[in-house]
N, C-alpha and C positions, 0 to 999 in steps of 0.2 A: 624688195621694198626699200626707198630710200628715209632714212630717220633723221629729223633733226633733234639737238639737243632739248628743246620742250618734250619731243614724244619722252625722253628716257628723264626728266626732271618731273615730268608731270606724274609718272608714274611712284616715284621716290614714297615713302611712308612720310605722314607728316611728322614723326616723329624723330626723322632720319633713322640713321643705322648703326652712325658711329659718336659719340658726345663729342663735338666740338672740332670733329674731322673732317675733309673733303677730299674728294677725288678729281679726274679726270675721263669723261664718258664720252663713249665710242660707242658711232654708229654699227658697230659689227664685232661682233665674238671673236675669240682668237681660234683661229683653225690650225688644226695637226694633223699632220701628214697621216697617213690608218696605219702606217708599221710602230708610233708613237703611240698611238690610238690603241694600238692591241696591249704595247707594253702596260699603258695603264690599267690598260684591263685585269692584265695579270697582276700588278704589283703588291693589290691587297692584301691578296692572297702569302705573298711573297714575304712583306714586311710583317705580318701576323703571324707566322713562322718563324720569322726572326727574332724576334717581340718573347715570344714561347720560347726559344733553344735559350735567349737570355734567359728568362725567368729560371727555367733550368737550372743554367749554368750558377747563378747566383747562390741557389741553397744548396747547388752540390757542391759550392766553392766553403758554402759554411759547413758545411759536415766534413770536408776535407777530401771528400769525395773528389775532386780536383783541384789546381791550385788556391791556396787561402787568400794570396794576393787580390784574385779578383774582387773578392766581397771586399777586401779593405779598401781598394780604391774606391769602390761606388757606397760605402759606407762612410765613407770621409766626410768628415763636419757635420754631419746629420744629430740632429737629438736623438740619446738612447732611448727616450721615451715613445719617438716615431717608429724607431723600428723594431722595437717591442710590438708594441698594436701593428705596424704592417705586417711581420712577421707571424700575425695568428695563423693557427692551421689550418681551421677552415676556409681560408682566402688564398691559401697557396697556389690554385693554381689560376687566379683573377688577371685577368688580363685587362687593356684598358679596350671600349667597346667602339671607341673613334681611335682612329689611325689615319693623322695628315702628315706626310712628306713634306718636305719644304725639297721641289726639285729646280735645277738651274737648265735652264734648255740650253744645248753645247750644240755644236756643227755636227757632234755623234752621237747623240740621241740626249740623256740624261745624267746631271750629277745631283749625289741626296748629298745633303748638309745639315740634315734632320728630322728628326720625328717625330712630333708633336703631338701627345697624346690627351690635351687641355689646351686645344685650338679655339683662338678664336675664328670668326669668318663665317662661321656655319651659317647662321640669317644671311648675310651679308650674302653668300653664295647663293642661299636659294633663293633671295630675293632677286638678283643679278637671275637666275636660271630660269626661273618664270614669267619675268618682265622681258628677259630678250627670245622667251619659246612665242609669248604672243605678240613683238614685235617683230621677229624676224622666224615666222615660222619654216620657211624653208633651209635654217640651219638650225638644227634644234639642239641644243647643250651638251652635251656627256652629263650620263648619269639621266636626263630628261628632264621636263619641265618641275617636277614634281620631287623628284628625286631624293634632292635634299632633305622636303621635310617625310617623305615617305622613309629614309633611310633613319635619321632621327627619331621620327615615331616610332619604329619595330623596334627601337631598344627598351621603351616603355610602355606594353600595351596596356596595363591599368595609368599612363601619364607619371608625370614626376616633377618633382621641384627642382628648377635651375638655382641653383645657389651661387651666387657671384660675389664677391669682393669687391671692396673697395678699389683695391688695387689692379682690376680687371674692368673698374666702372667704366671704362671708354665703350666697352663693349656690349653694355646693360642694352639700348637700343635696340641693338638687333636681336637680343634675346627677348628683350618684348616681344619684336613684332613677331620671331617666331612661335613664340611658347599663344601668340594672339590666334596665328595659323593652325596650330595646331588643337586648339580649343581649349573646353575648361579644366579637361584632367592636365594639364600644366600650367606651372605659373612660374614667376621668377621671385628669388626671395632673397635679403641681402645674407649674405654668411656671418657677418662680424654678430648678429642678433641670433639665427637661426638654431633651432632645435629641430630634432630628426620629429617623425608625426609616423613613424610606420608606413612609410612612402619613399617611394625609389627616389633618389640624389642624382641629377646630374652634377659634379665637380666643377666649378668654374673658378677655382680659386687654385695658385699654385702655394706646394709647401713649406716652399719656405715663410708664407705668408701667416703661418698657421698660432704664433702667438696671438696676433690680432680676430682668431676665431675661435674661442672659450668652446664652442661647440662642436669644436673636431672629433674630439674624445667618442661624444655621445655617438655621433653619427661612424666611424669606426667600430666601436662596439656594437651597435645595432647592425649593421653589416656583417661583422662576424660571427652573432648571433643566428643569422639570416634573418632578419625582420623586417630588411630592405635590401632595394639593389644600390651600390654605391658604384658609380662611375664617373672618372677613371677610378682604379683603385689606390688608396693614398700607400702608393708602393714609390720611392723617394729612387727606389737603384733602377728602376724602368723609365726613369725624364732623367738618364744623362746620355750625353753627346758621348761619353766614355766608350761605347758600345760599337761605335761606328769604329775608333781607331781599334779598340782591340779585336776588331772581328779582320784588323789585317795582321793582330799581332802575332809574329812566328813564330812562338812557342805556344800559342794557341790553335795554330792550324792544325795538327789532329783531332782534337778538339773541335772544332767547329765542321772536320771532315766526316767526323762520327756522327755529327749530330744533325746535319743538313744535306738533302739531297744532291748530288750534282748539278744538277740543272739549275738550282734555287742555289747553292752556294755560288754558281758559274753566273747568274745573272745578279744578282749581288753585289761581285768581287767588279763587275762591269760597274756598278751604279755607286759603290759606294766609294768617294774620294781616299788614296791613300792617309792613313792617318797615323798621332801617336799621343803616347799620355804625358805630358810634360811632370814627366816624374826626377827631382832632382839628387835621389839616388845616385851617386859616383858610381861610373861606369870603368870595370877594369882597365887599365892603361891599354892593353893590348887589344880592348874592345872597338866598336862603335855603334852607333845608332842605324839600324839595317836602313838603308833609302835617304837617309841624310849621311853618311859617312863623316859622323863628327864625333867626338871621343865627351863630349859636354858642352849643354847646351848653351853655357855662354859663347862657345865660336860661332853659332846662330847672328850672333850680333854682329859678327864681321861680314854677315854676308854682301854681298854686293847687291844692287835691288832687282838686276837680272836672276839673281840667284834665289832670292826671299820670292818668289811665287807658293806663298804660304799661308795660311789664316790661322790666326790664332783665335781662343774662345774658350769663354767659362763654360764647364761641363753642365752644371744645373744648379738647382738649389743653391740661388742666390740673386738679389733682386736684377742684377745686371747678365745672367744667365738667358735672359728673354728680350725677343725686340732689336735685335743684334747690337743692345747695349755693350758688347763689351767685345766686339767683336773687331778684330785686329788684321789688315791686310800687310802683309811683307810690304812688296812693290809699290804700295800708293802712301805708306808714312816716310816721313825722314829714317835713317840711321838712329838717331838719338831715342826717339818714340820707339821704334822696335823693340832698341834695345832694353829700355821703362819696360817692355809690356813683358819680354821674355823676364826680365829680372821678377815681375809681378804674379807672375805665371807661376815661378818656384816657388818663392816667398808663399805662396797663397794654397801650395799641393793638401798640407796637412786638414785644410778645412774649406779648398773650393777649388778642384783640381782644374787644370784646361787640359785642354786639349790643340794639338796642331793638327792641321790638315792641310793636302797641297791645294791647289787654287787652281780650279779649274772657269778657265774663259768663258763667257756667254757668248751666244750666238746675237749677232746684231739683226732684227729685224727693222721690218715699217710695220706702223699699225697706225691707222687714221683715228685723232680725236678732234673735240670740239672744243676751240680756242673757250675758255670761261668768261671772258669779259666780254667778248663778240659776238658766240655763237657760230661761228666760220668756221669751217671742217681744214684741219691742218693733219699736215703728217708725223708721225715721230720717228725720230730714227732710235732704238730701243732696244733692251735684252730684256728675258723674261723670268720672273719666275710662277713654275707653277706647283699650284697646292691640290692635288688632287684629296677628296675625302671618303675614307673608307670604315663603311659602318659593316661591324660585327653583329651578326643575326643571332638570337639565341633563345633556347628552348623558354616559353611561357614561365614567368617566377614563382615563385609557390604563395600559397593563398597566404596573406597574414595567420599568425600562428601557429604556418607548417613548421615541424621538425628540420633545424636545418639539415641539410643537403637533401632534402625530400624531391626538389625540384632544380637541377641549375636555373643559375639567372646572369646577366651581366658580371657581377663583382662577387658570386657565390656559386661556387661552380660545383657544385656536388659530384661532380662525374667527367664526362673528357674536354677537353677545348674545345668550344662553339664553332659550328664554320655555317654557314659559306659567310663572305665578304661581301659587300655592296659598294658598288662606286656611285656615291650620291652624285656628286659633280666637280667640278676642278674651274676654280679660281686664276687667273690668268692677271698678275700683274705686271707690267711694262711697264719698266724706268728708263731717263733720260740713257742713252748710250756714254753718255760720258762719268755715270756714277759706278760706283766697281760694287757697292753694297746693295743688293736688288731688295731691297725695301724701305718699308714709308706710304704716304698716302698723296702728298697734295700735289706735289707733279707726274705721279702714276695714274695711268689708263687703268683701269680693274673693268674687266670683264669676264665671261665665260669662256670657259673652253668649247669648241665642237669638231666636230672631226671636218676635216676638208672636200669640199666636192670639187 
């Protein structure tokens, strides 16, 4: 079926999807080869296991049950009074109920650079997944037409309130038009105003944000009450990037050998980039830093820009933590700016740690879109990223008034880890090949994923 830009504009909501955003739309879906195809299938699974050995690892690191370090890294800069209330008991073993990857399509399959468990995209993808299942049915999506909001809906079958921020308003839109699709047990409500109502929370507000919403408290408490389901759960040490370098760090590796299978630790240690915690700790003379061979991290700044194939980046909890606001390429800045961003990186450990991680290349594709001012079908030449989304299934919540742990639910888990996983659908953005940061909106193609025929 060939499309022009009207069939995929006419479809749009009139409300749009994003405030004040635009893209670039394509007549056809991004296709993945099916050994790609499989990996996503499996990753859900994979990253929600990882997601749990954290959790884990976190309050075994506070009872001293393993190193104490870990909790102080991911406890850095955080308000006592956040991890007070995340820390209730009843919520220990709460996991977040959405799990997106931010993955980098490589010439070797994939690289993760994050896990985002307070994504936006989710309208936006299943709008994208049902407008191109009835335009272009003989490629039908990942995940399916429907996917998205069937994966969305199982996490609240009495419905729930979106609660969003200010600070997330770009994406109010698409949460209309979702919470519109999915009917009247959802609505969307601003957070800065919002009171809990004995009604399941979706989270669409990040916590560092949480002065600006007097009503965090309540909606906390009432979750660890069990009086609702809150997702994600406002757990501050599960949204850092910290996670990623330390699950390559070497005195962690028994640790993470004990705790994850083979096969899941081996497909992992593939997906996820080398990393490290930019911790400015003096390093004994006789030391170095395993995989950089550098004794402190100021010689980082001498690197040559052959040498700097490296990214730097705020762990979380902080407003430039998200949106690859603060995100730092070795190779594509001057000498001077590197060296700013490593100086910024130390300075910054005690209350916003970063992280490094190496830099791995995107694959160059083509993918045909439609010039904006023309309407004329052009090609791009382009690297991708994509966001696949993984919704967490989980047992019916308990009736209002139940006793908690009477019933697991999303963010009140009375009993084991929820499984199975759901692949709603995967978001496929394409940026110009000559940008090294694969995101943004007005010169990217977004469309769906589907598997290749």
């Amino acid at each position: 079926m060939s499309l022009s830009s009207q069939d995929v504009l006419q479809a749009m909501p009139p409300g749009g999807l994003f405030a004040g955003k635009r893209w670039l739309s394509s007549p056809e879906p991004f296709p993945l080869a099916p050994p790609l195809v499989a990996e996503l299938e499996k990753l859900g699974h994979r990253l929600h296991v990882f997601l749990k050995t954290a959790n884990d690892l976190y309050y075994r690191s506070l009872q001293g049950r393993v190193p104490p370090w870990i909790a102080a890294y991911l406890d850095a800069g955080k308000p006592p009074e956040l991890l007070a209330a995340a820390r209730a008991p009843a919520l220990r073993q709460a996991l977040p109920s959405v799990i997106r990857p931010d993955l980098i399509l490589t010439e070797t399959g994939f690289a993760l650079t994050e896990i985002d468990s307070v994504p936006g995209g989710i309208g936006l993808t299943a709008w994208l997944s049902q407008t191109y299942a009835r335009l272009h049915p003989d490629k039908p999506p990942l995940g399916g037409a429907s996917g998205m909001l069937e994966g969305f809906g199982s996490l609240f079958p009495q419905g729930a309130d979106v609660v969003i921020s200010e600070e997330a308003g770009d994406y109010r839109p698409e949460m209309d038009w979702l919470t519109a699709q999915l009917g009247p047990d959802f609505a969307v409500q601003q957070a800065e105003t919002y009171q809990p109502r004995d009604r399941a929370i979706y989270r669409f507000f990040e916590l560092f944000d949480l002065p600006q919403i007097p009503g965090w408290r309540a909606m906390q408490a009432a979750a660890a009450e069990g009086r609702l389901t809150l997702s994600a759960p406002m757990k501050p040490w599960l949204e850092e990037k910290l996670w990623l370098a330390l699950f390559h760090s070497r005195p962690l590796r028994e640790l993470w050998r004990r705790e994850l299978r083979e096969n899941q630790r081996d497909a992992l240690a593939r997906l996820i980039p080398r990393g490290w915690v930019v911790d400015p700790a003096p390093i004994p003379p006789h030391a170095v830093l395993p995989g950089l061979e550098v004794n402190a991290w100021d010689e980082l700044a001498h690197f040559s820009q052959k040498e700097r194939q490296l990214v730097l980046k705020r762990s979380g909890f902080h407003e430039d933590a998200w949106g690859s606001r603060s995100v730092v390429i070795g190779h594509d800045v001057p000498q001077p700016q590197w060296a700013a961003a490593l100086r910024l990186a130390q300075d910054s450990f005690a209350t916003s740690p970063w992280v490094l991680q190496q830099f791995h290349a995107a694959k160059v594709v083509e993918h045909p879109y439609f010039d904006r001012d023309s309407g004329a079908l052009r090609i791009m030449q382009g690297r991708v990223r994509l966001c696949p989304y993984y919704f967490v299934a989980h047992p019916a919540s308990p009736a209002p008034g139940s006793p908690p742990g009477s019933s697991p639910s999303p963010s009140h888990p009375g009993g084991t880890y929820p499984s199975p996983i759901r692949l709603g659908g995967v978001l496929a953005t394409i940026v110009p090949s000559d940008k090294k940061i694969l995101h943004g909106m007005s010169d990217s193609i977004l469309v769906p994923a589907c598997a290749a025929v």
